[in-house]
N, C-alpha and C positions, 0 to 999 in steps of 0.2 A: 560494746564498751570502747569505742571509738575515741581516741581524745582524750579517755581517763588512763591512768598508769593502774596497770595489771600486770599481772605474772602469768604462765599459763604452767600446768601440774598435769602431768599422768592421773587421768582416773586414778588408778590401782595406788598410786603413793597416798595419793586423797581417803581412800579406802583402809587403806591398811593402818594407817594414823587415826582412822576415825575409829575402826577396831582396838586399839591398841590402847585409846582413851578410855573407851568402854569398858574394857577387861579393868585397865589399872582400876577404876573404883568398883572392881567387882561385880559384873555384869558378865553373866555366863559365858562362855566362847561362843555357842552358837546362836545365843540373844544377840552379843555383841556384833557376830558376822551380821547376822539377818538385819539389825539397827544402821550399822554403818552402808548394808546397798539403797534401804531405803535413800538417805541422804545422798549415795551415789548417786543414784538412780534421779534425784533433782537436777545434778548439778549435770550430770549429762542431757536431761532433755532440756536444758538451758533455764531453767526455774530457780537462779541464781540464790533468791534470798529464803531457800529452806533447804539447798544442801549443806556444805561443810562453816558456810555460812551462818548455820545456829550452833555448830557446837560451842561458841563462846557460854553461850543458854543453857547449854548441857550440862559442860562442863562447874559452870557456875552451882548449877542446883544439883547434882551430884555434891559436890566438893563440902557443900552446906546441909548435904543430908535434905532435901526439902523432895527427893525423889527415890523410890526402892531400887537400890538397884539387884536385888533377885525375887520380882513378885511372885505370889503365891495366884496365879490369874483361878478365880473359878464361877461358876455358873451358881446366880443366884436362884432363878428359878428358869425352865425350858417346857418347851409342848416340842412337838417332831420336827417343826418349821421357826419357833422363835425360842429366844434366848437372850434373858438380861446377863451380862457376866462384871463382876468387879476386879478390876484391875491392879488390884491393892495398891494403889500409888507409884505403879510402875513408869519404866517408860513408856509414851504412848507409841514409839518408832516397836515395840517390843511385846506391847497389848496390843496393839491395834492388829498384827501380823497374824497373833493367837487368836482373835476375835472373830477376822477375818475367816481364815480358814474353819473353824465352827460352822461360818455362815454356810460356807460352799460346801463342805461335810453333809449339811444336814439338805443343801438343796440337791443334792447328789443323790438324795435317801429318798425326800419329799416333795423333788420338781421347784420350793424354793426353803430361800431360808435367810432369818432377819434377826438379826442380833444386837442389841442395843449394851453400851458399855457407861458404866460411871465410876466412879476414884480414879481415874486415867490423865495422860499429860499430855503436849502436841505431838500428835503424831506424823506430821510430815506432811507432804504431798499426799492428796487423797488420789491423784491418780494411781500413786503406787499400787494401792489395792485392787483397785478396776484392773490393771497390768496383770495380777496375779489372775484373776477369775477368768481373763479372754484366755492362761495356759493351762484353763480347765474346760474351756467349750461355754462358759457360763455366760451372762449376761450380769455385769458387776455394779454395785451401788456404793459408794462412801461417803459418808459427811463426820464431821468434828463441829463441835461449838467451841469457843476458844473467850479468851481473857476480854471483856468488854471495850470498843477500840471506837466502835463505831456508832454513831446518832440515829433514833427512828424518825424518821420521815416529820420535820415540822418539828423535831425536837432537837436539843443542842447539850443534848448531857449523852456520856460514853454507856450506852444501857445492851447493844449486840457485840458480837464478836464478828469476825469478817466470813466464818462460818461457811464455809467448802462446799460443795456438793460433787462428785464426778462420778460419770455412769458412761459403761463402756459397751460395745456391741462390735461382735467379731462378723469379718465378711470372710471370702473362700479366695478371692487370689488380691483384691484388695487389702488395702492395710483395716485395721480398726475403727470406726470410730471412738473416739477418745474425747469424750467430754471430761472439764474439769476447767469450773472457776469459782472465787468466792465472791458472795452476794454480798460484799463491798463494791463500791468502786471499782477497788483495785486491791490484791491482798501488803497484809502493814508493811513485808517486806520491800513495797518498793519506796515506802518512805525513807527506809532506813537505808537501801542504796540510793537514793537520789540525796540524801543527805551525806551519805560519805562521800559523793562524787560533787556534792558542793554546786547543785541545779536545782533549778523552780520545778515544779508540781503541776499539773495541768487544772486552770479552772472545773471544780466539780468533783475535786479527788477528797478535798476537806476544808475542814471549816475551824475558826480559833478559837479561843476561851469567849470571847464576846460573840461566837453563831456567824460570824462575818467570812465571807470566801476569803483563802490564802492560796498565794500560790507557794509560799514559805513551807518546805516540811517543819522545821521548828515549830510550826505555829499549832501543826496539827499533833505530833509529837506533845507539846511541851503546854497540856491545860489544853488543847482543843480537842476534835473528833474527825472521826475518818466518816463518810456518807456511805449509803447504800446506794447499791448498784441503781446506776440510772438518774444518782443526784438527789435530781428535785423532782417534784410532782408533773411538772411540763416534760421531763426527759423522761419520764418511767418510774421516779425514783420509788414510786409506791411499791413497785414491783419486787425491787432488790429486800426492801423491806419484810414484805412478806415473803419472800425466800428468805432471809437471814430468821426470821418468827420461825417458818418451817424446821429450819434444821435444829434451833436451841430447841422446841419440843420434843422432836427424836432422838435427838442426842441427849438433852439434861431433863427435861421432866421424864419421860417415859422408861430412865435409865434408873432416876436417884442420882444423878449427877445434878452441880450445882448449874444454874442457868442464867440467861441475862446479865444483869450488872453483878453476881456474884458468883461469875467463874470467876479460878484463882489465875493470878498471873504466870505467864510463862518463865517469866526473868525474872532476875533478883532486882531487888529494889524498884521493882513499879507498885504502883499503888496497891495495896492489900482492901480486896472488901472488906466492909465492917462486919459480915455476915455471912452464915453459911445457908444455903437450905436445900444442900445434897454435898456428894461424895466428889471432888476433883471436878474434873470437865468430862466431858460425854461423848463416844463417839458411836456412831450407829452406820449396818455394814448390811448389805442385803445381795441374795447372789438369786439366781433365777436359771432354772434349765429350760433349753430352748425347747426339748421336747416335748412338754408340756402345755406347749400353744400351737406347735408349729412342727415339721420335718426340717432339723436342723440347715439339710444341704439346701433346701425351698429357702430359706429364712437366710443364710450368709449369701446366696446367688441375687436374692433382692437385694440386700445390703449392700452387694455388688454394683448394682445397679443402679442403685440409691446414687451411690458415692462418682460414677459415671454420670449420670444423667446434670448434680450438681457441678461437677468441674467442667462441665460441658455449658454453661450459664453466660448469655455473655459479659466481658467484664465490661466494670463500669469505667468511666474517663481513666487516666493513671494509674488503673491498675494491672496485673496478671490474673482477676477474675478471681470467685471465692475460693476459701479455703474448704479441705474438712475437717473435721474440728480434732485435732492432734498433729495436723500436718505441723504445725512449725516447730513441737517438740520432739517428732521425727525425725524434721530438718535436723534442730542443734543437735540431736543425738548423733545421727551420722557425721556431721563435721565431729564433736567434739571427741568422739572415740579415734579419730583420725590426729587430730591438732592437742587434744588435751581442752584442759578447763581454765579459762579464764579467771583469775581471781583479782579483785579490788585490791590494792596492795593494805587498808585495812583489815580485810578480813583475813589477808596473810599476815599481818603483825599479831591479831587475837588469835591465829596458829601455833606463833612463836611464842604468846605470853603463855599459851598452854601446854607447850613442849617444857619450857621452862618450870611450869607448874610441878609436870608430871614427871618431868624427866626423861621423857620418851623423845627419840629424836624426829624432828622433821626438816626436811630439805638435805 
């Protein structure tokens, strides 16, 4: 955030305000804790635009009743290993947690286990969940389908969501690997920081009302569409494509949650489908025991090795050589439990308009 005006915030004050919001509209204590680390837990591995960063979103649809805030979460139907559950229009920082844990429950019993969810809301960072499954030994899976943002390959109408995927694998003196991106571009949040911060967009992130490249977030925001991962058919973009198709069938058909151009929106006042043809949005969570394939200490002593052999690569011109894939959310993690969290001085005014709302102090 170089150059832009920020404030920087103790985690825990961050945290305590984001509980504190939760509780006020009547969100259990221990839903509301468990809700507010999610969004910590963003803003510390530096995933700026879905930690405290949504609660404007939250708080919005809370305030308007458009969210439960004490759902009744329960199991539609289950086998040993899978499990559809509805989320009764909870939050999804709140379903997603319960849904989660189900998964690794039952891969704990059954070697795996796969849980699909519908009537649900955004639930954060998919890494969070993967986070949870490596402090069970597990091998973690997450995705969410989300409010329609983004254009299919060769088309220029909003028909996917940016639609997550993150899948994690524990080593033994190694850190993690830690997958997690969405088969956008790039996930919406960074339009929405590179519009508060008042910068162009990188050719290939989106397109405007007339299908034409912008480097304008307004353009993509405002009547146009976000692209799948990869762009265009020359860069891969087919690819992003059919990962964003993958996750909306796991997540909204296979659930009874709504899919494609009729997931509901996250925010208030964005466009409302005309149509329903399922329950909220859909997220689907899958957990895997490593014994079941392998001797766990064999299998993290590879992953050891894995992760050695690649940082071992040589780099290419100007760089420090590859990453592996969580390192740089590692990184912000360790500085920012040390320095605190950077905040866009808008996302701290839509703090203050919520302190004011609620009553609850901040700063």
């Amino acid at each position: 955030m170089a150059g832009v005006e920020a404030k920087v915030f103790p985690i825990e004050v961050l945290r305590e305000f984001t509980t504190r919001v939760f509780r006020h509209f009547g969100v259990p204590e221990a839903d509301a804790t468990e809700a507010a680390d999610v969004l910590a837990t963003a803003d510390l591995r530096g995933i700026d635009s879905h930690g405290v960063a949504r609660l404007w979103s939250y708080h919005g649809m809370l305030a308007e009743g458009h969210i439960n805030p004490r759902p009744k979460v329960s199991l539609v139907r289950s086998t040993m290993s899978t499990a559809t559950v509805d989320g009764d229009n909870g939050l999804g920082l709140v379903v997603g947690p319960q849904a989660n844990r189900i998964a690794m429950d039952m891969a704990e019993k059954a070697g795996s286990g796969w849980v699909s969810i519908c009537n649900t809301n955004h639930f954060g960072i998919a890494g969070y969940y993967v986070l949870r499954a490596l402090e069970r030994g597990l091998i973690g899976w997450a995705m969410t389908n989300s409010t329609s943002l983004v254009a299919p390959l060769w088309g220029m109408e909003r028909m996917l969501g940016t639609n997550p995927i993150a899948i994690a694998f524990p080593g033994k003196e190694e850190p993690p690997i830690v997958i997690d991106f969405a088969t956008s571009a790039v996930a919406y949040g960074k339009f929405e920081i590179a519009r508060r911060k008042g910068t162009a967009i990188p050719t290939g992130w989106g397109i405007d009302s007339q299908g034409r490249d912008t480097t304008n977030p307004d353009n993509t925001i405002n009547g146009g569409c976000m692209l799948p991962l990869g762009s265009d058919r020359e860069h891969g973009g087919h690819k992003g494509y059919c990962l964003g198709v993958l996750v909306d069938v796991l997540c909204g058909v296979l659930s009874g949650a709504n899919w494609g151009p009729f997931a509901p929106p996250f925010a208030l006042r964005q466009e409302i489908p005309t149509r329903s043809v399922g329950k909220g949005i859909g997220h689907f969570f899958g957990a895997m025991r490593i014994d079941g394939f392998i001797e766990p200490d064999e299998f993290k002593r590879q992953v050891d090795e894995y992760i050695r052999v690649f940082r071992a690569t040589k780099p290419a011109p100007g760089t420090n050589g590859p990453l592996i894939p969580g390192d740089p959310e590692r990184e912000a993690e360790r500085e920012r439990r040390k320095t605190g969290i950077p905040l866009l001085m808008p996302v701290v005014e839509d703090l203050r308009a919520i302190s004011r709302s609620t009553g609850i102090p901040f700063e």
